[in-house]
N, C-alpha and C positions, 0 to 999 in steps of 0.2 A: 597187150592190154586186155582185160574181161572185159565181156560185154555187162552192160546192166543189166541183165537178168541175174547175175550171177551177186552183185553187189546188194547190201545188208539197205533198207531203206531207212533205219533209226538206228546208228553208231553210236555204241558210248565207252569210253575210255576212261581210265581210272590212272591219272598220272600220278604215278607211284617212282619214287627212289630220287629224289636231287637232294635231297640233304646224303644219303648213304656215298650219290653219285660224287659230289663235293667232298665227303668225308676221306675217302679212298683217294683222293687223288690232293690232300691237306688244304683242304680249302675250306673255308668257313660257309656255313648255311646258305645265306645271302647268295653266294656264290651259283649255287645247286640252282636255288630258286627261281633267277635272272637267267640262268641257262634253259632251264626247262620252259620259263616264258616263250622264249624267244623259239624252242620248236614247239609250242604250240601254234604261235601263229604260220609254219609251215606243215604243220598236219592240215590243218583246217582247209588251206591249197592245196593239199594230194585228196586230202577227200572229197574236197570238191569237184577236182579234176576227176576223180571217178564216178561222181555219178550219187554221192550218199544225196539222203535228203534234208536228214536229221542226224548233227551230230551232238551230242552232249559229251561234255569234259568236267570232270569231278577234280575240279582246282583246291578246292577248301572243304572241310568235311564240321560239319559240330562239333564233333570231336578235338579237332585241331585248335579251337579254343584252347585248350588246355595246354599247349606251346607256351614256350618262352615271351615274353611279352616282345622281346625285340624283334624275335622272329615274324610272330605275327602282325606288329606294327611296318616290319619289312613288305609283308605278301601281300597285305591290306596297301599299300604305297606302289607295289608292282600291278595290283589290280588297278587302282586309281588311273595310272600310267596308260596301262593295257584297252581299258575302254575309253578313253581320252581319245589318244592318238593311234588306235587301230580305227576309229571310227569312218575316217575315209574311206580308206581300203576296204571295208564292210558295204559302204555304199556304189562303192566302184565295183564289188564283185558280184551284187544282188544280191547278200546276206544278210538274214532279220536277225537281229540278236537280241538275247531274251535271258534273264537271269534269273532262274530255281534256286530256291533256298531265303532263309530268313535274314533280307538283307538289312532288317532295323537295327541290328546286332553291327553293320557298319557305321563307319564314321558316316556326316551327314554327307560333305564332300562328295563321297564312292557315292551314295543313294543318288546323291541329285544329278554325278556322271551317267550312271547306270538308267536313270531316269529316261536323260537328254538323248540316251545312246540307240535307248528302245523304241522312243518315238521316230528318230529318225530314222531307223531302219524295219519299222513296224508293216510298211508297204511290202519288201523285200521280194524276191519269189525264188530265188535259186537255191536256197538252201537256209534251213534254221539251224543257229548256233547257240546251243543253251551254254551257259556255266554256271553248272553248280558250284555255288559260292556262301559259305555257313549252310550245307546242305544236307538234308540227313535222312533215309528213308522213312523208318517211323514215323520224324516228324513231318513228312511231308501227308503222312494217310492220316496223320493227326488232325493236322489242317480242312483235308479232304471231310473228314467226318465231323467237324465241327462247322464247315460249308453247308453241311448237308442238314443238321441239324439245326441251324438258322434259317432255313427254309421252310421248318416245322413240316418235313417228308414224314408220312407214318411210317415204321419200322417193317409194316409186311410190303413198303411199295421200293425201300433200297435194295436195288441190284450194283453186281459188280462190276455193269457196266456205268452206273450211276458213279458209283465212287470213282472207277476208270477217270470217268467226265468232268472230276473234281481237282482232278492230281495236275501238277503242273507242266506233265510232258507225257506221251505216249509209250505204248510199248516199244520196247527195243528187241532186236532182232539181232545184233552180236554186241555182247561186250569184251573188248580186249583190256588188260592188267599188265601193266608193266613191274618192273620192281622183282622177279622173282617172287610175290609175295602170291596163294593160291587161294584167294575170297573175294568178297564184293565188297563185304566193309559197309553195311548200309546205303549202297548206291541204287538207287530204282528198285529197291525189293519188289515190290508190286510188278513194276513195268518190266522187271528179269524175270517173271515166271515161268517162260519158255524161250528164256534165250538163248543163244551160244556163247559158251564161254572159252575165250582164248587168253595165254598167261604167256608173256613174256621172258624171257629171262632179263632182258638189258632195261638196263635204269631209263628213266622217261626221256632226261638230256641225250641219252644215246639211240634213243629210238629212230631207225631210217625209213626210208619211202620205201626200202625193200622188207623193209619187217611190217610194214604195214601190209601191203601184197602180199607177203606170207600168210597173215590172217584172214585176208580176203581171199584166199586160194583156197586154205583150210576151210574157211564157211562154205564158201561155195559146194565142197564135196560131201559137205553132213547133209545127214538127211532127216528133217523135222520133219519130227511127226504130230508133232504139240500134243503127246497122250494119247495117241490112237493106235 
């Protein structure tokens, strides 16, 4: 087992491949989708077991709007599901959970789950669990700079750490990509500025506890320099 020192303190993951993962083995979508849930919520247990502090998980992108209506009516219904009845288990494990991205674009349902989900685990302390959900980086610095500009800031007083202050999660310190696929895809552009990037080859549903240690062994031995 690593010591924390050696562990990333803002995790974020980009679960990539359950529709390919389904596809490959003649499964239909739905399929992929309901698999992949289901190791999310055993990642979330390994990394908490080790030590992250911050993880965020890139479940839903803006982009994926533009999905098959059934598909997305599907993942919107796995979401529903997800913050519903993980809600305990979030409160038994000391996890705040907190949901990035423009959630008005859900049903009201999810909103008012997601709502119920956040306050009760708003105390939290062991660890934040974001999900990005209708999530998109641009529009997240969107948001940020339209925040900032409703405060009527004069333009020579915004810094980047001003905007930093805006955004709805902090810098991250490793991201891992499953899927084979080798980009961000609009995930924390801003908060990846000086991340590690680690890329998977196995589809998200196949992702294990030892592929995740593989990427926390890898971070651990880079050496950040953040530009210097």
């Amino acid at each position: 087992m690593k010591t924390k020192t050696t562990i990333p303190e803002h995790l974020g993951i980009i679960l990539d491949g359950n529709r390919r993962w389904a596809q490959e083995r003649g499964l239909s979508p739905f399929e992929g989708h309901k698999k992949g849930l289901e190791r999310v919520k055993q990642a979330v247990k390994w990394c908490g077991e080790r030590g992250v502090k911050i993880l965020t998980l890139f479940v839903f992108s803006t982009e994926n709007w533009k999905r098959p209506a059934k598909e997305i009516n599907y993942i919107m219904k796995l979401a529903l599901w997800a913050v519903r009845d993980y809600l305990e288990e979030l409160k038994k494990a000391d996890i705040q959970l907190r949901i990035i991205g423009d959630r008005q674009k859900c049903a009201k349902a999810l909103q008012d789950e997601i709502t119920r989900a956040e306050n009760a685990t708003k105390n939290n302390k062991a660890m934040i669990l974001n999900f990005a959900l209708s999530y998109g980086g641009r529009a997240e610095i969107t948001e940020a700079v339209k925040k900032i500009i409703s405060k009527k800031i004069p333009a020579d007083k915004i810094t980047e750490k001003m905007i930093g202050d805006n955004l709805w999660t902090s810098d991250l310190d490793l991201i891992i990509r499953t899927g084979k696929e080798q980009r961000i895809s609009n995930f924390l552009i801003w908060q990846a500025a000086y991340s590690e990037l680690y890329f998977s080859p196995k589809y998200w549903p196949d992702f294990t506890e030892t592929d995740l240690d593989a990427a926390l062994t890898e971070y651990a031995i880079r050496k950040r320099r953040f530009g210097k």
